[in-house]
N, C-alpha and C positions, 0 to 999 in steps of 0.2 A: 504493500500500500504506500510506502514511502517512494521508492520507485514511479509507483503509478501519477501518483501525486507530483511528483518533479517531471517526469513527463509532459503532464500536464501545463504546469507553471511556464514551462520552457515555451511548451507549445502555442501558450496565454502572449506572451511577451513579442509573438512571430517569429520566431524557431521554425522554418520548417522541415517537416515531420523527417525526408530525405538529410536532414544533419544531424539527424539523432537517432542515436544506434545502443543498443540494446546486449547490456551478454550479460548471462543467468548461469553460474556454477551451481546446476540445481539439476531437476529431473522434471518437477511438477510444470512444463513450459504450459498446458493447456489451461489450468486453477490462473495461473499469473499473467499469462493471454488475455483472460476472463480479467482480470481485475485492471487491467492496465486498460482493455479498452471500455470498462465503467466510467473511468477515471474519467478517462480522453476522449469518451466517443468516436475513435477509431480503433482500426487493428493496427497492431505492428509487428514488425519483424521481431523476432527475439535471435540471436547468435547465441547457440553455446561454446563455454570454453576451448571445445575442439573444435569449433571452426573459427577459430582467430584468425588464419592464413587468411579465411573467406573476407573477413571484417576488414583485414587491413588494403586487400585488393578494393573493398568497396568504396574505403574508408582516403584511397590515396591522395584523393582533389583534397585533404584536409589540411592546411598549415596552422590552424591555431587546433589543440586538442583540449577543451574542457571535460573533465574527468572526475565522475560522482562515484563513490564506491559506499554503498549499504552494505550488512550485513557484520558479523563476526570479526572479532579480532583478537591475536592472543600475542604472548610475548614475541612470537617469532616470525611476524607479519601476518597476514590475512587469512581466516582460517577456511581457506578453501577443501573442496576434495586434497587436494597436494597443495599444501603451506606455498601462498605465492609472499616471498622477503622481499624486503626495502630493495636489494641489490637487483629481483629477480625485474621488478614492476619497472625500476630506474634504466635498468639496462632494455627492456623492449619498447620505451621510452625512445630513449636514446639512438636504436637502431631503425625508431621509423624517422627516414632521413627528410620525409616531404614535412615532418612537424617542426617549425619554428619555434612556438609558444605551447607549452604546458602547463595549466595550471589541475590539481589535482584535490579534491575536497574529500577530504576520508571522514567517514563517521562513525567505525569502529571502535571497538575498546581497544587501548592502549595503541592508539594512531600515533604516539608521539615517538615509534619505533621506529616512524618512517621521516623521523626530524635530523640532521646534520647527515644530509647524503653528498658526496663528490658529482654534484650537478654544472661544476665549471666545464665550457662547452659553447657550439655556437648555438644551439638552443637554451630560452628562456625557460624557466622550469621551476614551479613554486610550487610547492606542498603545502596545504593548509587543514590542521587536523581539530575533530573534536574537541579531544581531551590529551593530556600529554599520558603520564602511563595510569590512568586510571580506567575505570569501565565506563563506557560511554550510558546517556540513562535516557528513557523512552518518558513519553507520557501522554495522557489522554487527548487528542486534541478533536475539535467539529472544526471541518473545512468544507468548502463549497466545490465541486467538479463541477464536470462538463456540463451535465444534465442540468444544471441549478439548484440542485439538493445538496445539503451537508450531508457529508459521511463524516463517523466517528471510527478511529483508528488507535493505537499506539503508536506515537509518530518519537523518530529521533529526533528532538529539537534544533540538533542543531544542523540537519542537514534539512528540515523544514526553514528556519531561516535564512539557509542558504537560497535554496527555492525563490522562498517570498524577494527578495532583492535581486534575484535575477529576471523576476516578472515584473519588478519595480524598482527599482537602484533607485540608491541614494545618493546625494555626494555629502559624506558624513563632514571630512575634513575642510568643504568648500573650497578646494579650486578650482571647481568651474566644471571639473570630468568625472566621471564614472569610472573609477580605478578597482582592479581588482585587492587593492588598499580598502578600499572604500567597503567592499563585501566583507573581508575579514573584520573589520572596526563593528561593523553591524550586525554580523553573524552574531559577536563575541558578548556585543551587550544582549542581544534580544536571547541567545540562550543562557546566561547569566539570570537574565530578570526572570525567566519561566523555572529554573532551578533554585534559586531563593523564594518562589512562591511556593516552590516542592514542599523545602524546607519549611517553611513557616506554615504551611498548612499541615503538615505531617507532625510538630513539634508538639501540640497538645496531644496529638495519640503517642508519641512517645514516651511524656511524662505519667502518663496515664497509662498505658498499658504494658510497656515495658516492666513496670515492680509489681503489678498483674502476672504477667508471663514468670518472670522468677521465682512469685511466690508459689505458682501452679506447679512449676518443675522442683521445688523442694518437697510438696507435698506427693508426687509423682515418683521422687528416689525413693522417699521412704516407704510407699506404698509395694512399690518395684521390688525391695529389699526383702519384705515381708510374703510377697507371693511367691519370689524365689525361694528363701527358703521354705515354704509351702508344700512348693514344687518338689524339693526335693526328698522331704517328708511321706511325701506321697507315691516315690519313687519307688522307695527305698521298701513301703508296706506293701507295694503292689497292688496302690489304689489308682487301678486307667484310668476309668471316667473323670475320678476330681484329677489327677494330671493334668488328662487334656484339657478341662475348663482353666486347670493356672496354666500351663501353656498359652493358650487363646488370648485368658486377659492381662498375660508377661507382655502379649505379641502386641497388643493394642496400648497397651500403655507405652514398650516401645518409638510404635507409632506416632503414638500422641506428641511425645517426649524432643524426638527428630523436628516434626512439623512444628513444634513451637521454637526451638532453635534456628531450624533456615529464618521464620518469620523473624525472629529479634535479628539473628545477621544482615538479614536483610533490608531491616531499617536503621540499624546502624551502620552500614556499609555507604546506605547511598548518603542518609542525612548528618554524618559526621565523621566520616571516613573518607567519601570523596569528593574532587574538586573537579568542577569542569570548568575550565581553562583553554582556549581553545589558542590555537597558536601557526605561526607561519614560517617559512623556512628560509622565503628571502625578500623583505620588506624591500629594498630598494628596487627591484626587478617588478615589484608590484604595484609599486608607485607610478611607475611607466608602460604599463599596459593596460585600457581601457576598455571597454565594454558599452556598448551601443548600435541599438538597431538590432538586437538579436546577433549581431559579432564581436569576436575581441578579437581588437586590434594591437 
């Protein structure tokens, strides 16, 4: 849906559809076919990763390359079928020799793997990421598509704000142009402002339910403690039936015990653990390539 949605945006701003190309390191093409042309009210092509060779032969009339990357990300670059690295993305970069300008929007967790690359060269080449090494973080958002309806999604914010300033650029710093400066400066504040409203909406149920949750899993060990040995009381007389009931509710308390766990890691992870910070790789390069009309120049 974040895909579908920038699709769309691009396609909003007069993009057309023949400059924007599509590749899915996935299987489901016909479900994301579906949703992309909800989006967009048209079909489009999708490439998959094994037809790269195909994309770059379509792809050759291109000298500026804008480059949106959704999905997964872990310490060792992109978490594809096969882990595509900093080195691997830079280097197929680099050998397409018709690209003058690249600029590259990641919005993966821990995008900031793909920060300080050997991009010196006669191609321009900016990386602009999410988050540096933290998890990148999603959230509810209603947006309007083709049709004129809102849909509701889990959207990356900050590859939605990317989106939105390329259907509408700003000139944040005021001189006059639409810089790919200009995108990063705005990307940076508007997911900023939607992850401090994370925060600040989530902080009352944290104070609140988090010494909830703890008080629950102390009452939980000790109950645990006691069926255990139960359990084994029972073992030992060669009473099956009560076994398998303390078995069963060993397994459910268990159960219980886990799910309340991910849930506190989970809100402490996002609302005091991480930072989203989104970041660039070469501000002077950025300063001088603009955007207008649906091209960057």
């Amino acid at each position: 849906m974040d895909l579908a949605f920038g699709v769309f945006k691009l396609e909003s701003a007069g993009i057309p559809q023949s400059n924007i190309f599509i590749i899915i390191d996935g299987i489901d093409y016909v479900k994301i076919s579906e949703i992309i042309t909800q989006f967009t009210g048209a079909k489009h092509k999708i490439y998959s990763t094994d037809e790269i060779q195909d994309l770059r032969s379509d792809a050759v009339f291109c000298t500026s390359l804008v480059l949106f990357i959704f999905g997964h990300g872990d310490e060792f670059g992109l978490a594809s079928h096969k882990i595509i690295t900093p080195h691997v993305l830079l280097n197929a970069i680099q050998e397409s020799i018709n690209i003058k300008k690249a600029i590259i929007y990641l919005g993966p967790c821990y995008s900031g793997i793909f920060n300080h690359l050997k991009t010196i060269g006669a191609q321009d080449i900016i990386f602009i990421g999410s988050t540096n090494f933290y998890s990148s973080i999603s959230s509810r958002v209603s947006e309007q598509i083709a049709n004129g309806e809102k849909t509701t999604w889990i959207a990356n914010f900050f590859l939605l704000g990317t989106f939105k300033w390329f259907s509408a650029p700003e000139d944040i710093d005021g001189d006059g142009e639409y810089t790919i400066m200009d995108s990063f400066k705005f990307i940076s504040v508007y997911s900023n402002r939607i992850y401090e409203n994370i925060k600040k909406s989530d902080f009352p149920y944290l104070i609140r339910e988090i010494p909830h949750y703890h008080k629950r899993l102390i009452k939980l060990g000790k109950r645990y403690k006691m069926y255990l040995n139960a359990l084994e009381t029972c073992k030992e007389l060669r009473w099956k039936k009560l076994a398998e009931f303390y078995q069963s509710t060993l397994n459910n308390m268990l159960l219980e015990i886990k799910t309340i766990n991910r849930k506190i890691n989970e809100y402490l992870k996002i609302d005091l653990f991480n930072i989203q910070e989104s970041w660039i790789s070469s501000p002077e390069k950025a300063l001088s390539i603009t955007y207008s009309s649906g091209e960057v120049k």
